[in-house]
Every structure is written in structure tokens, then in C-alpha cells.
NUBA-346575 format. One line per field, with one value per atom (N, C-alpha, C): z, x, y; atom name; residue in one letter. Coordinates in Angstrom, 1 decimal, always signed. Layout:
<pts>
w = [Z|...] $
u = [X|...] $
v = [Y|...] $
lovex = [CA|...] $
lumnu = [A|...] $
</pts>
This chain:
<pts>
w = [-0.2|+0.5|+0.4|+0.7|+0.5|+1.3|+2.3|+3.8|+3.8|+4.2|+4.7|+6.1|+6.2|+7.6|+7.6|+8.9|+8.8|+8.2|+7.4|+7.0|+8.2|+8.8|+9.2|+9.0|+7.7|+7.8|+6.4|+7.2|+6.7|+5.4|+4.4|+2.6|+2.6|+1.9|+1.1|+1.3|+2.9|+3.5|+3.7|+3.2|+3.0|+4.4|+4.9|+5.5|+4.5|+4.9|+3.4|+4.5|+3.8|+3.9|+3.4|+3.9|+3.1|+2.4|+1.3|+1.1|+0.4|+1.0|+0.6|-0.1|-0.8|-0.9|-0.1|+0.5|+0.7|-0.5|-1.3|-2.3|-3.6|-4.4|-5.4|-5.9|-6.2|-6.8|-8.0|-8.7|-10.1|-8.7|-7.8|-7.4|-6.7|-6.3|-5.8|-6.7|-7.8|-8.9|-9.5|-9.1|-9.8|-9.0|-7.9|-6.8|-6.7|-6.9|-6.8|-8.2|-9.3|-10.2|-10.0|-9.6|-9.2|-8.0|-7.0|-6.1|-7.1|-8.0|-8.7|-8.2|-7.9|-7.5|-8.6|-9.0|-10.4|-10.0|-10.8|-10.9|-10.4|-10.1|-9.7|-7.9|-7.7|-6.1|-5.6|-6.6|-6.4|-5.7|-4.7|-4.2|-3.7|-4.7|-4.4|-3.5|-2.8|-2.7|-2.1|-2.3|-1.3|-2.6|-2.2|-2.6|-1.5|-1.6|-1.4|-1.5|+0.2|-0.7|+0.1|-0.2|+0.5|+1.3|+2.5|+3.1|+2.9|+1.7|+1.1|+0.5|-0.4|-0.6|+0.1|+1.2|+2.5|+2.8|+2.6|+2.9|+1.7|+0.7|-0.6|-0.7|-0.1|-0.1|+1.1|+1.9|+2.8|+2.6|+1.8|+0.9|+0.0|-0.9|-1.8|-1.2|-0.5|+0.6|+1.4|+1.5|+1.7|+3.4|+4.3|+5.6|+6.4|+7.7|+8.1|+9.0|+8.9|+10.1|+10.7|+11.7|+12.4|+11.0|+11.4|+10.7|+10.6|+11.7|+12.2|+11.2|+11.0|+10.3|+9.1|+8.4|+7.1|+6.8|+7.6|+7.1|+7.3|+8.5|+8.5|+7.6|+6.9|+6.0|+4.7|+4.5|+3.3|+3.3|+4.7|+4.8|+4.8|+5.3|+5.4|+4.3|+3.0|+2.0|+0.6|+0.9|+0.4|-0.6|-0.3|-1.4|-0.8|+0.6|+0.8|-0.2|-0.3|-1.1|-0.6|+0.3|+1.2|+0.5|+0.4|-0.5|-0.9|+0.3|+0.1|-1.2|-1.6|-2.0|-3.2|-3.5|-4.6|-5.2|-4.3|-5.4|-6.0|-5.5|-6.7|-7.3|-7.6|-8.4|-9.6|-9.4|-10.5|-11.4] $
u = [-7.5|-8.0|-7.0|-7.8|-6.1|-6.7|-5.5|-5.3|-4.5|-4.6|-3.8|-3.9|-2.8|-2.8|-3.1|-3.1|-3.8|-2.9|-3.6|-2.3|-1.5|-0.3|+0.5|+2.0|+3.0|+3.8|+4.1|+4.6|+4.8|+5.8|+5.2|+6.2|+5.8|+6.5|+5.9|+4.7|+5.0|+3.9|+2.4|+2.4|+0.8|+1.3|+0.7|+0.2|-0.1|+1.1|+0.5|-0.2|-0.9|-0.9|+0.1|+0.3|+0.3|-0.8|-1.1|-1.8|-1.1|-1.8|-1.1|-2.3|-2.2|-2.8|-2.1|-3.0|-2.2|-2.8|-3.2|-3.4|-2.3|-2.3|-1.2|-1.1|-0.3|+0.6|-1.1|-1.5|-2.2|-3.6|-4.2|-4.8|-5.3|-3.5|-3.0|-3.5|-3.0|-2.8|-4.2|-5.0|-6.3|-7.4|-6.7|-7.6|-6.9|-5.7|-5.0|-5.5|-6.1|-6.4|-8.0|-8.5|-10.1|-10.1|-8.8|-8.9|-8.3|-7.6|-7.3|-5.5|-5.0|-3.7|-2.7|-1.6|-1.1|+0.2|+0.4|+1.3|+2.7|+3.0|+4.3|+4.3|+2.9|+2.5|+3.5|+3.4|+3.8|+5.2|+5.5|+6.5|+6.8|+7.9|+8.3|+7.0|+6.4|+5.6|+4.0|+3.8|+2.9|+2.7|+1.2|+1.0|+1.5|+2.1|+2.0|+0.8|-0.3|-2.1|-1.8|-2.1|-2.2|-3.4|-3.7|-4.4|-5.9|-6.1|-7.1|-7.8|-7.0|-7.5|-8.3|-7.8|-7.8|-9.5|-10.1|-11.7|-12.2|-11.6|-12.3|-12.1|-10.2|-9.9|-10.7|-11.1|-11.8|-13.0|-13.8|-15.5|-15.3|-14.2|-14.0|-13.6|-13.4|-13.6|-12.0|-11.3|-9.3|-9.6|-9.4|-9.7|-8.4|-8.6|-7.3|-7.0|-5.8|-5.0|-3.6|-2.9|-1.8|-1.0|+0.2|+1.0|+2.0|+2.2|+3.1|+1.9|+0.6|+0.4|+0.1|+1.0|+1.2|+2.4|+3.2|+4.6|+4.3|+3.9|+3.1|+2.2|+1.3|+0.6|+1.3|+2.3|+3.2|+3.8|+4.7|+5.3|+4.6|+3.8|+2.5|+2.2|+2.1|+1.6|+2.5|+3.9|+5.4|+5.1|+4.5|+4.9|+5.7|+6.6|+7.3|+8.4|+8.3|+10.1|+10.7|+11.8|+12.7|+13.4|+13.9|+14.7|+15.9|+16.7|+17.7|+18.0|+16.3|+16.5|+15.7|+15.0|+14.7|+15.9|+17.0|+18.2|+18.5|+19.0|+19.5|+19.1|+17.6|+16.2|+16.7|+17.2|+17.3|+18.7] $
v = [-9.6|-8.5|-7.3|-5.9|-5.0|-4.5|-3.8|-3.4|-2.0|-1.1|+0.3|+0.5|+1.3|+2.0|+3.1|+3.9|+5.1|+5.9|+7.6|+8.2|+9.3|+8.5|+9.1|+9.2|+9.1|+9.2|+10.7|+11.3|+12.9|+12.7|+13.6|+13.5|+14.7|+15.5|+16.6|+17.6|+17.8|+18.6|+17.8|+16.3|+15.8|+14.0|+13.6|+12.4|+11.5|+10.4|+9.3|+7.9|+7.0|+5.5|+4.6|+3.2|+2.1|+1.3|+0.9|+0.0|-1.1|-2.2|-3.3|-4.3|-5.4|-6.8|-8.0|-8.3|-10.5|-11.0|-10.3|-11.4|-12.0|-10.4|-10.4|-9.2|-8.8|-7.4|-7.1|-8.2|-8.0|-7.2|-7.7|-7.3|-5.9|-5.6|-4.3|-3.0|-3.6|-2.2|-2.3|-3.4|-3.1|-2.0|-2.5|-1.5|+0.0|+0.2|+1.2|+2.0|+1.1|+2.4|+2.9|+1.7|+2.1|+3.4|+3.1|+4.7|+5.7|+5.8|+6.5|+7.1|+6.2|+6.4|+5.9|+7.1|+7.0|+5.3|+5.0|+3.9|+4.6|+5.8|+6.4|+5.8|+5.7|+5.3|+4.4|+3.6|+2.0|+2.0|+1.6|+1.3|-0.2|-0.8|-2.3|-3.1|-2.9|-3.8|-3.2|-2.1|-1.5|+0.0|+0.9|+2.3|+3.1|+4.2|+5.1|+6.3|+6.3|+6.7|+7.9|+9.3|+10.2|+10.5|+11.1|+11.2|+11.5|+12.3|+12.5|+11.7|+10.4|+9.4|+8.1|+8.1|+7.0|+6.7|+8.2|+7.5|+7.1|+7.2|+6.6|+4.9|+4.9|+3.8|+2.5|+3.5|+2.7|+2.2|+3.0|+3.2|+2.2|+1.7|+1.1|-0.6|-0.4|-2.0|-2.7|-1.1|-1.5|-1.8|-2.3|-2.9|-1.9|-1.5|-0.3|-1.4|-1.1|-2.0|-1.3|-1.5|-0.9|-0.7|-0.1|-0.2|-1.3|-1.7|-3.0|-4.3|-4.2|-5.5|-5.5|-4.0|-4.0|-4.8|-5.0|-5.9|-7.3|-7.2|-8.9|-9.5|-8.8|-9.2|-9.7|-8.5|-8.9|-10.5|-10.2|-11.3|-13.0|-12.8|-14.2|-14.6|-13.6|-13.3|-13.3|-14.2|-13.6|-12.9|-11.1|-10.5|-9.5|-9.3|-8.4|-8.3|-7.1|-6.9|-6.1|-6.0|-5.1|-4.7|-3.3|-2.0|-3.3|-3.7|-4.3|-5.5|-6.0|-7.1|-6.7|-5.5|-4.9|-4.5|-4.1|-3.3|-4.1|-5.8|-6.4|-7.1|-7.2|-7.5|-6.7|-5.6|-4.2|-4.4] $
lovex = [N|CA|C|N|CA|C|N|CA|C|N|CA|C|N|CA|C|N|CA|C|N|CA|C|N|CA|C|N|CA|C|N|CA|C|N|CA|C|N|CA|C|N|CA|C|N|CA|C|N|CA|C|N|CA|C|N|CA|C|N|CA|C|N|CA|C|N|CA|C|N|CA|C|N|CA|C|N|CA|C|N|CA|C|N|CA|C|N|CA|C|N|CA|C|N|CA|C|N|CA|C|N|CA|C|N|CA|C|N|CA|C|N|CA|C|N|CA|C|N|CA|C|N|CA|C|N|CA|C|N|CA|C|N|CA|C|N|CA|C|N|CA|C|N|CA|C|N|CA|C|N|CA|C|N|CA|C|N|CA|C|N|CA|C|N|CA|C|N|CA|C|N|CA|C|N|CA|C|N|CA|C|N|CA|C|N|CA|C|N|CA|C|N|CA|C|N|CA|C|N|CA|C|N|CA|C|N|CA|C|N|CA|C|N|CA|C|N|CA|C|N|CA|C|N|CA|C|N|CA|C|N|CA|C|N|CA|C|N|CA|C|N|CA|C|N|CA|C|N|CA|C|N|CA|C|N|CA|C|N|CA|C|N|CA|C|N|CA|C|N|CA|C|N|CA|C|N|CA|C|N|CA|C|N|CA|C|N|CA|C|N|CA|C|N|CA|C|N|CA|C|N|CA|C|N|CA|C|N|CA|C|N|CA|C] $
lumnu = [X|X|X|X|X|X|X|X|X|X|X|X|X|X|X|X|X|X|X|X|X|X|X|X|X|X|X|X|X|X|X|X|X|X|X|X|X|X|X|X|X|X|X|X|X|X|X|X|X|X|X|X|X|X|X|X|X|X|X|X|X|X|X|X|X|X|X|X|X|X|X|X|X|X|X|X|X|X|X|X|X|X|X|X|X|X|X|X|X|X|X|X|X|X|X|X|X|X|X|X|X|X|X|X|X|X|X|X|X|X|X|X|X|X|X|X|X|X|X|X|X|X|X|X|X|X|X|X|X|X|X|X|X|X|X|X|X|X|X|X|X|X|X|X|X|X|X|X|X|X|X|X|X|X|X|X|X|X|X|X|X|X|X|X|X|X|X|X|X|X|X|X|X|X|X|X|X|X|X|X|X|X|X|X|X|X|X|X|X|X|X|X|X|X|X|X|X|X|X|X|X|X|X|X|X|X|X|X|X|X|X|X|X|X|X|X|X|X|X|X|X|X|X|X|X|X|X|X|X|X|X|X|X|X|X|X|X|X|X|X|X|X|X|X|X|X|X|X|X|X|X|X|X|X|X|X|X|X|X|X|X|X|X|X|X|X|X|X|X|X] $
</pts>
């Protein structure tokens, strides 16, 4: 299933989302190209969706949830990847 939060955290003058999967990364980016969000989105484990996007992503079947149970989902889900533990992935 893939999940966002609402868009409230400020970038570049715009309101973005998280979206996530508990399912799998392959599932993530299949739905992330069907919203049409470029692969630059992608951040270690999650999109980066801007606010404009969000009601499409919701039309298209993404479920909203807190923000707080976008980390929990990851984690339940072991697909979190924390900056820390992406750096030395790299």
C-alpha cells in the first residue's frame, strides 16, 4: 500500500509530502511514475510529492496518514533508510 502525509513541509517556496510504500521500493517508484514524479524525487526511502501533486496522489489510491506514521510504516516495513546509514551504504 503507499501512504503520504499531508503537504506541509516548506522547500523552495512550494509545500511538499512524503510518500512512502510498506510494501517495496519496486512498488514505490511504480506508483511514483504513474503520479508522474521525476526519479530526482526519490529520497533514500520515501518521494519527495509537492503539493500540487497530493490530490492526484490521493485519486490514484496513496492512503494520507500523520506524519509521525510515515516513519512507523517504514520501520514495520524494514524499508527505512536513515541519512546516517545511507551515507555509508554510499
Amino acid at each position: 500500500m503507499l501512504y503520504l502525509d499531508e503537504p506541509r513541509v516548506p522547500w523552495r517556496g512550494r509545500l511538499w509530502s512524503h510518500l512512502v510504500s510498506d510494501v517495496s521500493y519496486a512498488e514505490l517508484h511504480a506508483f511514483a511514475e504513474a503520479l508522474g514524479a521525476p526519479r530526482r524525487g526519490f529520497d533514500r526511502d520515501h518521494y519527495d510529492i509537492p503539493a500540487e501533486r497530493f490530490p492526484v496522489a490521493v485519486w490514484l489510491g496513496a492512503r494520507v496518514v500523520p506524519s509521525r506514521e510515515i516513519v512507523r510504516l517504514l520501520r514495520a516495513a524494514d524499508l527505512r533508510r536513515p541519512k546516517h546509514l545511507a551515507r555509508r551504504a554510499a
